[in-house]
MISESE-598253 format. One record per atom (N, C-alpha, C): residue in three letters; x, y, z. Coordinates in steps of 0.02 Angstrom, whole numbers, plus 32768, in hexadecimal, padded with zeros to 4 digits. Example, Ala and Ser with C-alpha at 12.3 -4.5 7.8 and 13.67 -1.06 7.14 Angstrom:
2
ALA82947EE48186ALA82677F1F8186ALA82947F5B8186SER82827F908162SER82AC7FCB8165SER82858002818A
END
This chain:
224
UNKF00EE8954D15UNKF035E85B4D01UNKF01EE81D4D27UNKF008E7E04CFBUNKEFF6E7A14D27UNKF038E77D4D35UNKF036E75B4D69UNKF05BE7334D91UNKF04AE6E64D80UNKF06CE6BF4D4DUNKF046E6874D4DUNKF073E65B4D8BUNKF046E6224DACUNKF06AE5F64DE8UNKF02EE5BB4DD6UNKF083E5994DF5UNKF078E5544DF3UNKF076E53C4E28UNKF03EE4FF4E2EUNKF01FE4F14E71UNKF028E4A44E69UNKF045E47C4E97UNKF048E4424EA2UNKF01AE4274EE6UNKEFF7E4084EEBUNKEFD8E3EA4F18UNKEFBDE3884F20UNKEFA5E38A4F49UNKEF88E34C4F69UNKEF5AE3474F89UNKEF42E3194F5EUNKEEF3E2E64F87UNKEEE7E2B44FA7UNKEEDCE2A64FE4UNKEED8E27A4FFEUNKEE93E2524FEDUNKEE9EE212502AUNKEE4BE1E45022UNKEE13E21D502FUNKEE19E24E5060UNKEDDFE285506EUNKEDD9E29A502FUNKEDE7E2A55002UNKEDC4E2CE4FDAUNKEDEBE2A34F83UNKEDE5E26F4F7CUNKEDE9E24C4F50UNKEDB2E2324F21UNKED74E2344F3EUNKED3EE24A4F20UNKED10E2864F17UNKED45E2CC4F25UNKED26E3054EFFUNKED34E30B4EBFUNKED09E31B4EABUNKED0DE3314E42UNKED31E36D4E3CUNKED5DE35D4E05UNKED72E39B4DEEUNKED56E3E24DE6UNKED10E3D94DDBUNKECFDE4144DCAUNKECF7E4374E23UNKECE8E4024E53UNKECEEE4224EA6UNKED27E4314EC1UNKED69E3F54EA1UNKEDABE4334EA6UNKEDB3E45C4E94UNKED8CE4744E57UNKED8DE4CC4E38UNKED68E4F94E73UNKED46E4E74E89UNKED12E5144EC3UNKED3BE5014F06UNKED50E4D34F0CUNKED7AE4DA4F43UNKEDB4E5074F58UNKEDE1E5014F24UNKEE16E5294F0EUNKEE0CE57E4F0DUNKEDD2E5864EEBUNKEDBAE5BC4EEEUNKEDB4E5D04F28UNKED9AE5D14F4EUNKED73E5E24F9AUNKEDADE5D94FC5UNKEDDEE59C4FB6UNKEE16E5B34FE2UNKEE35E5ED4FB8UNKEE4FE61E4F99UNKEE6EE64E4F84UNKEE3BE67E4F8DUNKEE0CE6824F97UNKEDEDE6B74FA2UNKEDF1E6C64FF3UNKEDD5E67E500CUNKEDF8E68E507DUNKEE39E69A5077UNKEE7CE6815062UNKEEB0E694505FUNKEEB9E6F85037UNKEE90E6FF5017UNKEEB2E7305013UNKEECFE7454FE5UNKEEDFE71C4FAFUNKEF10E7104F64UNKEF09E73F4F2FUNKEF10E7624F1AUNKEEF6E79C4EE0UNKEF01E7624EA1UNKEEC5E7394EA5UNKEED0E7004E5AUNKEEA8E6FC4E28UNKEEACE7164DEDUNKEE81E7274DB8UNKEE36E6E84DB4UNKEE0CE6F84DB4UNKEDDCE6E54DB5UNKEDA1E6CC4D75UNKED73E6C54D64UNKED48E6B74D21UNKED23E6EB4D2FUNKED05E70F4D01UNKECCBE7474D02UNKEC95E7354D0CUNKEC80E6FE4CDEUNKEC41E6C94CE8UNKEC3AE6A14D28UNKEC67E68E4D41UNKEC56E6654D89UNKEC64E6784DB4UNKECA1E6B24DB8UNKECC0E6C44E03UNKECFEE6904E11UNKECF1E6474DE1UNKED2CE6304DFEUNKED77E62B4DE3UNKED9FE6004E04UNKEDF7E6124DF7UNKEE02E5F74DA7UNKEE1FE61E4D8EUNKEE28E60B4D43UNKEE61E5ED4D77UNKEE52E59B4D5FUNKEEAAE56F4D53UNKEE90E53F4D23UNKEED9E52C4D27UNKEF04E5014CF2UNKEF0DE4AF4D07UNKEEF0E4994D02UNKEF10E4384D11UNKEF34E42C4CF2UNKEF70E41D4D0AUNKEF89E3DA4CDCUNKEF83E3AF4CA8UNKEF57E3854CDAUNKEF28E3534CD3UNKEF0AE3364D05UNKEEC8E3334CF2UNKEE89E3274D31UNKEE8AE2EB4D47UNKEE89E2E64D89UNKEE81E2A94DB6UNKEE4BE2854DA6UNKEE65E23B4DAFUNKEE0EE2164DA3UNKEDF1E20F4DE3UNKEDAFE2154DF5UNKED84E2194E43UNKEDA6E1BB4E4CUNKEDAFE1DA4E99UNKEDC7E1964EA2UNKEDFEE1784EBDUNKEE2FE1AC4E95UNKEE80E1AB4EB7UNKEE95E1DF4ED5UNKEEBFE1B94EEDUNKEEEBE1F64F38UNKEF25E2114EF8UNKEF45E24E4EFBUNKEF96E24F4EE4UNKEFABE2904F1AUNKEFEBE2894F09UNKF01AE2B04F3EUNKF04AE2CE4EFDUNKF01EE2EB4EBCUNKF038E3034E91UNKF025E32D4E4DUNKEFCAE3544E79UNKEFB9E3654E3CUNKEFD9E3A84E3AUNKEFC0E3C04E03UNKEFD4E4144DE3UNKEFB5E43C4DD6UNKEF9CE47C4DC4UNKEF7DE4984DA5UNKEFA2E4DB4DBAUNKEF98E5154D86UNKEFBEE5554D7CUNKEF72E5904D7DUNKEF87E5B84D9AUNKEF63E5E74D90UNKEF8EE6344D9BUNKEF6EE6674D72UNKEF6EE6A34D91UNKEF66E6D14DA7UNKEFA3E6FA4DDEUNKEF9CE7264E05UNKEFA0E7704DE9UNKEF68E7934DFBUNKEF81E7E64DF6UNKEFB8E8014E1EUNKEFC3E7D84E3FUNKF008E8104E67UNKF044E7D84E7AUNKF063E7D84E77UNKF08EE7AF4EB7UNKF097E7944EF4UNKF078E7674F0FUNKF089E7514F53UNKF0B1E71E4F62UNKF0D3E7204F97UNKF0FFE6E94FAFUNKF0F2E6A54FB7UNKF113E6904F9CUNKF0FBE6394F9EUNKF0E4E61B4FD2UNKF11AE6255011UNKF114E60E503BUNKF0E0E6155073UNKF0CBE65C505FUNKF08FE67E506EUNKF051E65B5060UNKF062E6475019UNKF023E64C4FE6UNKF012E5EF5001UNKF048E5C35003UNKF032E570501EUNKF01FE5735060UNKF03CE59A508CUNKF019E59B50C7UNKEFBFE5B250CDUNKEFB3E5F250BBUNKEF7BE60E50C9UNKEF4BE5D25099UNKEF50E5C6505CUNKEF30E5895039UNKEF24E5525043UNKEF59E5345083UNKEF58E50250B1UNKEF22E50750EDUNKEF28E54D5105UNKEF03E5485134UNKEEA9E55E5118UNKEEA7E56D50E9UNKEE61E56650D1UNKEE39E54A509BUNKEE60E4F5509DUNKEE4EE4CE5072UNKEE2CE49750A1UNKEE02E4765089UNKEDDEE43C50AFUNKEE1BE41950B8UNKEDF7E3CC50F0UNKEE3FE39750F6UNKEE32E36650BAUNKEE63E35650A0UNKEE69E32E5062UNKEE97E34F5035UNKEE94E39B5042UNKEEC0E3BC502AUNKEF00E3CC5037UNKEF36E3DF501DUNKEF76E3F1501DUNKEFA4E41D4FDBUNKEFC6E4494FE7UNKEFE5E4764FCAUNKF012E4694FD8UNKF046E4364FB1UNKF08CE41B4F9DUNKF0C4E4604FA3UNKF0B9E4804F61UNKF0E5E4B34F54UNKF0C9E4E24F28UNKF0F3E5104F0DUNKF0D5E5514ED6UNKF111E5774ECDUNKF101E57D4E86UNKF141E5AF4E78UNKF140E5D44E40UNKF155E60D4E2BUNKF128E62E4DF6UNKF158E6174DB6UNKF12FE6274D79UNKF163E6044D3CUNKF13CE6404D21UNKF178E63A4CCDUNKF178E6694C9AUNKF11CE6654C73UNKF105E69B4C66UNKF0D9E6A14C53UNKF0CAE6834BFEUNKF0F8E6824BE8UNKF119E6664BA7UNKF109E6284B9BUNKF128E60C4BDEUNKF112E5B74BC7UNKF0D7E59D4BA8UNKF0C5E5694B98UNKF080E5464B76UNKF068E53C4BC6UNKF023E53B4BCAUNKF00BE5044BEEUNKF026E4DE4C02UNKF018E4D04C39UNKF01CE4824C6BUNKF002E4504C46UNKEFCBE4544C23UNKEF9DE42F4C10UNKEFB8E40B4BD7UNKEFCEE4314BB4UNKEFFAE4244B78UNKF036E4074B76UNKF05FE4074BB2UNKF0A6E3F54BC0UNKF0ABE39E4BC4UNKF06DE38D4BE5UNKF066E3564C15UNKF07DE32D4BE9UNKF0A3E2E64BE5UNKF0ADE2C24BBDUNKF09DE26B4BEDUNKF0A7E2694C31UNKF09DE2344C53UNKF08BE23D4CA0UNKF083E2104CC2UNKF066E2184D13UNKF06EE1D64D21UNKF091E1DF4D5EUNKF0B2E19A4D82UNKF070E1864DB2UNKF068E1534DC3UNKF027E1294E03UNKF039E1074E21UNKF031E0E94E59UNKF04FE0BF4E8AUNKF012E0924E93UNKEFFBE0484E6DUNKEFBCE0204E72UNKEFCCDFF84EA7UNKEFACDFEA4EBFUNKEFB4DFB94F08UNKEF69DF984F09UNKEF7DDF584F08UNKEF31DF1E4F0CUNKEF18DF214F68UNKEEF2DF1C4F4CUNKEEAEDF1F4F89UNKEEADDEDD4FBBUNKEEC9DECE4FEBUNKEECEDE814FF6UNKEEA8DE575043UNKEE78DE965054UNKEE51DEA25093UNKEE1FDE5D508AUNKEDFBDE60505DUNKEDD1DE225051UNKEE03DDE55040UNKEE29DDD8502BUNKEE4FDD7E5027UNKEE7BDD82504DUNKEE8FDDBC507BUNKEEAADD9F50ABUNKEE8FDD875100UNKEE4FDD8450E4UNKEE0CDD625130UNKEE30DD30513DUNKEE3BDD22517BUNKEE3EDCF35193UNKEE85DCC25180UNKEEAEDCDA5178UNKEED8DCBF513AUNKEF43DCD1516BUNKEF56DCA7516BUNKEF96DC9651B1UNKEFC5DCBE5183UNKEFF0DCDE519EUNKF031DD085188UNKF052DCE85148UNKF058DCA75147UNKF074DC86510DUNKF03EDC9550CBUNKF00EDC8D50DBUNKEFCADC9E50B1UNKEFCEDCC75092UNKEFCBDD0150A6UNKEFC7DD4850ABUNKEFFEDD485071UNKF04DDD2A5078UNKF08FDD495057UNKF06EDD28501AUNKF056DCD4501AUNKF049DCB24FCFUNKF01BDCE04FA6UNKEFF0DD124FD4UNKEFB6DD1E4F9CUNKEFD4DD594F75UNKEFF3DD734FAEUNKF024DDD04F96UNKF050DD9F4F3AUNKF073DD814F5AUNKF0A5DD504F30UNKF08ADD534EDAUNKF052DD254EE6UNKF02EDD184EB0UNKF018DD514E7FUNKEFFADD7F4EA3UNKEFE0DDC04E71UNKF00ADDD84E79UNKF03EDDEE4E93UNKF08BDE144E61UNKF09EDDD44E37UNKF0A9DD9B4E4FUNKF0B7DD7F4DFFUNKF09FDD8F4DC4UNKF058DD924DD2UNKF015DD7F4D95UNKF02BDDD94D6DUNKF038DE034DA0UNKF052DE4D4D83UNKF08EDE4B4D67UNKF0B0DE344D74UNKF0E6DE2E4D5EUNKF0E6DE144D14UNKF0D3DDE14D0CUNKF0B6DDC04CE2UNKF0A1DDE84C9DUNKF068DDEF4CB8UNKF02FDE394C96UNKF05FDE664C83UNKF095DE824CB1UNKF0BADEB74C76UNKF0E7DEBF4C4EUNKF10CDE7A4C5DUNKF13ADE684C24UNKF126DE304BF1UNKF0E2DE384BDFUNKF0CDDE324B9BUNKF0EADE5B4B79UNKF0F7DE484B28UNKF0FADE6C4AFAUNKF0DEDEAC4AE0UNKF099DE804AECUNKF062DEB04AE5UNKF039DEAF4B25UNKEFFDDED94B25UNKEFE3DEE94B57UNKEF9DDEFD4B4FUNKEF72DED94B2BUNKEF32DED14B02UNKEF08DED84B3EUNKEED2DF254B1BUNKEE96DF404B70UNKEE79DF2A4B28UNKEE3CDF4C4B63UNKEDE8DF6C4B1EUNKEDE2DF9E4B51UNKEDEEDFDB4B1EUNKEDF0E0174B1BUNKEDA7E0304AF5UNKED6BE0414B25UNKED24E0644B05UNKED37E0AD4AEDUNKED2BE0B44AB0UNKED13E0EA4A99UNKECD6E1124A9DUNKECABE13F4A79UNKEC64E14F4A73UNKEC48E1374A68UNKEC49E0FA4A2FUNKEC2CE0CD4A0FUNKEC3EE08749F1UNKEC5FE06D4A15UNKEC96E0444A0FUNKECC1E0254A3FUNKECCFDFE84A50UNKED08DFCB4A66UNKED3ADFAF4A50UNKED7BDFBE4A4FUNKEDB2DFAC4A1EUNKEDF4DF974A57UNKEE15DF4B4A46UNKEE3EDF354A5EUNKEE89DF584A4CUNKEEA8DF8A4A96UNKEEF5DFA04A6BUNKEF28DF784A91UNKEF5CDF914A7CUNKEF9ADF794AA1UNKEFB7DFB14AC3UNKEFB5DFBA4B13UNKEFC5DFE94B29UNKF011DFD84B35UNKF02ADFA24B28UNKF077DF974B46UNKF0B2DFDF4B53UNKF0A6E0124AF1UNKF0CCE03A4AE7UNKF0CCE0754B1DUNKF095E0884B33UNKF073E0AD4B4EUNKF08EE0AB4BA3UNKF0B7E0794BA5UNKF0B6E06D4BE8UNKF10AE0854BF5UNKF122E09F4C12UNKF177E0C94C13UNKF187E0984C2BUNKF188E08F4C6AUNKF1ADE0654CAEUNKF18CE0584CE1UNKF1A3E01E4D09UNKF17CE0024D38UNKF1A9DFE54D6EUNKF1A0DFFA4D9FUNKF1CADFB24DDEUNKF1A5DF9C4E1AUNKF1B3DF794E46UNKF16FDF574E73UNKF197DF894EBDUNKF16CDF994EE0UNKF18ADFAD4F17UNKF17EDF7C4F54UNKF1B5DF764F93UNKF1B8DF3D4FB4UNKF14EDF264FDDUNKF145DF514FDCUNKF0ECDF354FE5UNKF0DDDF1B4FBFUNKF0F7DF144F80UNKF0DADEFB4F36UNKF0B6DF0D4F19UNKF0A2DF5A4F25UNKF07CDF854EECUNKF0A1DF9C4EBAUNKF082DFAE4E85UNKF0B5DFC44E47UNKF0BDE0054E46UNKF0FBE01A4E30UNKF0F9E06F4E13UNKF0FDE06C4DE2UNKF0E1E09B4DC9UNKF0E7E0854D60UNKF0DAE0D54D54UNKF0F5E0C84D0BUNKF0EEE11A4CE4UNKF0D0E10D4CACUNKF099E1234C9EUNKF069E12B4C6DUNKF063E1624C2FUNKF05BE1534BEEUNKF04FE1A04BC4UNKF017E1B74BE7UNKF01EE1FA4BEEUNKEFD1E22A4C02UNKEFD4E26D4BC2UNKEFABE2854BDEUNKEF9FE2C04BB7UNKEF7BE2C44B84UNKEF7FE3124B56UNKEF4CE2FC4B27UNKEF66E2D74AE9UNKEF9EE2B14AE4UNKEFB0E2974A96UNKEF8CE2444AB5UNKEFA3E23D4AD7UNKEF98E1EE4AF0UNKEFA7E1F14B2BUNKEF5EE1C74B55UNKEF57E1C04B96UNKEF3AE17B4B9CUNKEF4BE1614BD6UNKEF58E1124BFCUNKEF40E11D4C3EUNKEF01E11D4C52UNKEEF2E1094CA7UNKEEFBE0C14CBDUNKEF03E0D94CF5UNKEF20E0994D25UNKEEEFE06D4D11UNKEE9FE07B4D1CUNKEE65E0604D07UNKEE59E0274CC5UNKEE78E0354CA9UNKEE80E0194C5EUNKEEB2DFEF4C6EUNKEEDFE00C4C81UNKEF18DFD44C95UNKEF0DDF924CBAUNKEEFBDFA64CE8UNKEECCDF6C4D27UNKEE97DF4B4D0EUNKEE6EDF554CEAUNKEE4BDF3C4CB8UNKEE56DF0B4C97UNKEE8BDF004C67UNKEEC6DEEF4C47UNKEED1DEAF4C77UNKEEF0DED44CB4UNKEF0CDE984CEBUNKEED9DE5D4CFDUNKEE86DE7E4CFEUNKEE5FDE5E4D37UNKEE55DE214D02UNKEE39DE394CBFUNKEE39DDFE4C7EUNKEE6DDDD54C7EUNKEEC4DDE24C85UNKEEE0DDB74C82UNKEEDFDD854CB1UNKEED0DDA14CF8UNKEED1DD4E4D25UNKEE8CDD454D30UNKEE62DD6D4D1AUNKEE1FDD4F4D1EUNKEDF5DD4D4D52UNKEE00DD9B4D7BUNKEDECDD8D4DB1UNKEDF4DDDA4DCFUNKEDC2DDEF4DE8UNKEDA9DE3D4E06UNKEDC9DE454E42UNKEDEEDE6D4E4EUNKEE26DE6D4EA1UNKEE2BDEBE4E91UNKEE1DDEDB4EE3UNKEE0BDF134EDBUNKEE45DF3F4EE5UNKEE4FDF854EE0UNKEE8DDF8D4EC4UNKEE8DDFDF4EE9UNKEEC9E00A4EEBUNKEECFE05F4EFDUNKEF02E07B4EDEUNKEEFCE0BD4EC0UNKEF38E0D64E94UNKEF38E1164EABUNKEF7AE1274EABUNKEF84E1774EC8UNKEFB7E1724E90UNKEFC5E1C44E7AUNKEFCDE1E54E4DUNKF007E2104E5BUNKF052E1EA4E69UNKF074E2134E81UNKF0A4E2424E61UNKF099E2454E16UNKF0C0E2864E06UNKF09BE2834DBEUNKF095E2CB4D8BUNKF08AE2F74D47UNKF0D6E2F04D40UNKF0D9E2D34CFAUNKF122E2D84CE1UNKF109E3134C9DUNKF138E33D4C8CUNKF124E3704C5FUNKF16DE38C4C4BUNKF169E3A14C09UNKF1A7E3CB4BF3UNKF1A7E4084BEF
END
């Protein structure tokens, strides 16, 4: 009988530029030092799992997912510790908990994923006096602010062969500024319709006209 479990974890800046396919080999190799009786691929040796939905290289979150399963049963608490201790640093094992074998996919569930964008403000704030500093913060949450209570919300979105202007406005759930003045926002994800921050910011940099560098962490998979 398989054990399917659900695995919540986190990426830090250390390992925000590994590829998905090296969190598959990572993951792997920690359950194999840990110890884990976790069904495997025949062809590669490695951990059959499940994403969510895949991180883009680049961002930190303190909220990905992925499910895999176990031939036997082990204790959770067991199972985040020993996985903790033989995962590189960048890594982290949130929680785990086993669910009905029944369910769909993770993959399938996903319907949105919340981000926390925060502008980059190391370069314009050179040289620049405390009052400075508040006018420039000031301005680009205005100019955001701005940007998201448009009506609409017109990117250019590349296709394979093609660039086509949409309106991501619908696409966008909710948003509020947090007191640093980065945004949290909830985005459609998944496979019916998906919205990266990327596209979004995009969107932003065209509207004031101007490249300001930017960091997004990925702090929760919303799914039914």
């Amino acid at each position: 009988m398989m054990n399917k479990l659900r695995v919540v974890y986190g990426k830090s800046k250390d390992a925000m530029y590994i590829s998905q396919e090296d969190t598959i080999r990572i993951f792997s190799d920690a359950f194999l030092k840990a110890q884990i009786p976790v069904v495997r691929s025949k062809d590669s040796n490695l951990v059959e799992m499940m994403f969510a939905h895949p991180l883009t290289d680049g961002y930190e979150s303190t909220g990905e997912i992925f499910e895999v399963n176990l031939t036997e049963e082990v204790d959770t608490r067991y199972l985040i510790k020993e996985l903790n201790r033989s995962l590189p640093a960048g890594f982290i094992v949130m929680s785990a908990e086993y669910v009905s074998s029944n369910e769909d996919s993770i993959n399938l569930r996903v319907y949105a994923a919340e981000y926390v964008i925060s502008l980059d403000y190391t370069e314009k704030f050179k040289d620049k006096s405390l009052r400075e500093k508040d006018e420039i913060r000031s301005y680009y949450r205005k100019k955001m602010e701005m940007y998201l209570a448009q009506s609409q919300i017109l990117v250019v979105k590349k296709s394979y062969d093609r660039m086509e202007r949409l309106d991501i406005k619908p696409q966008i759930e909710k948003y509020n500024f947090n007191i640093d003045d980065s945004v949290d926002i909830v985005v459609s994800a998944g496979a019916r319709s998906n919205i990266s921050p990327a596209i979004l910011m995009d969107g932003y940099m065209e509207y004031i006209n101007e490249k300001v560098p930017y960091d997004v962490k990925r702090v929760r998979i919303l799914y039914n």
